[in-house]
N, C-alpha and C positions, 0 to 999 in steps of 0.2 A: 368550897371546893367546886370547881366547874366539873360536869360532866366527862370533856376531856381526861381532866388531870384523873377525877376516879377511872377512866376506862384502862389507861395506860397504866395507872398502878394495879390493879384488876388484872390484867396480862400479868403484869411484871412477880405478882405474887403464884398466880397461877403456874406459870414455866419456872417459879423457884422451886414449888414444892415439888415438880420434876424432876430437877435439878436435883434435889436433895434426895430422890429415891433413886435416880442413876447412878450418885458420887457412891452409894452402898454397893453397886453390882463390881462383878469381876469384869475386868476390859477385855479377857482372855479368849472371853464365847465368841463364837459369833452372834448371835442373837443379841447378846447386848452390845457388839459395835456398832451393827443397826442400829440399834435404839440410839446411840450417842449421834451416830451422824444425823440421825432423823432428827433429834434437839437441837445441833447444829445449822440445819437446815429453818428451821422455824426460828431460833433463838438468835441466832448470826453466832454463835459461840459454845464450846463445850459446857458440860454442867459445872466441873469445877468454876471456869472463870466464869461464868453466869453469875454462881452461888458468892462467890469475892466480888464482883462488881456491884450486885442489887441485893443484897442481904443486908436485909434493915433501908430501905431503899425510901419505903415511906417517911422515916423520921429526917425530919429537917431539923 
């Protein structure tokens, strides 16, 4: 595994576990729309499709 590929999965796992402690909040706060746009802002995407596109990301 090149350096690259660990750093990019490194991210990828890091903003899942995000991901996965957001998809638990209520969307209804404000406090937590913050927090969704601010993962969108860094992620390029909500936590749900975060969590659908790179869950289990590492297994080839």
């Amino acid at each position: 595994m090149t350096p690259e590929r660990y750093y990019k999965l490194r991210k990828h796992h890091a903003l899942l576990e995000e991901a996965k402690k957001l998809d638990k909040l209520n969307a209804d706060k404000t406090e937590n729309i913050k927090r969704f746009i601010a993962f969108k802002q860094e992620a390029g995407m909500m936590p749900k499709e975060y969590i659908e596109e790179y869950d289990n990301c590492w297994k080839d």
